[in-house]
C-alpha positions, 0 to 999 in steps of 0.5 A: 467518551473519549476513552471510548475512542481510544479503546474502539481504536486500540481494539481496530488496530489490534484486529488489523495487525491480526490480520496482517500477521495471519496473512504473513503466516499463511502465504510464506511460500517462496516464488521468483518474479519474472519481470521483462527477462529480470528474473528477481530473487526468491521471495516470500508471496507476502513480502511481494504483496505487501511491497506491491501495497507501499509501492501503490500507496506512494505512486498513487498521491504523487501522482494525483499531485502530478495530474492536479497541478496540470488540472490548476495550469490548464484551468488558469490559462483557461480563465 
């Protein structure tokens, strides 16, 4: 059963790479953000993607920590 897992995960795994590196493929066109008159460099729409997914994924849990610590605060002045 066990080996069941790891294969079934091995097989996940190898479709979700699969799958990133068809995206990478297929979006390698080149654009240039124009962000507050910073005009940033010439970049292909998948790198932009997939940099906007781990800027989103590290802001998401610190926030989180941020909003749950001042929910536990209030709640203790609270009580």
């Amino acid at each position: 059963m066990r080996n069941f897992k790891r294969v079934l995960l091995a097989v996940f795994v190898l479709v979700l790479m699969l799958a990133f590196l068809a995206f990478i493929l297929e979006n390698q066109q080149s654009i240039s953000l124009l962000f507050f008159g910073f005009v940033g460099p010439q970049l292909p729409v998948s790198l932009l993607m997939v940099l906007a997914l781990l800027v989103g994924m590290a802001i998401g849990p610190i926030l989180g920590w941020v909003l749950g610590r001042e929910f536990r605060s209030s709640r203790k002045r609270v009580a």
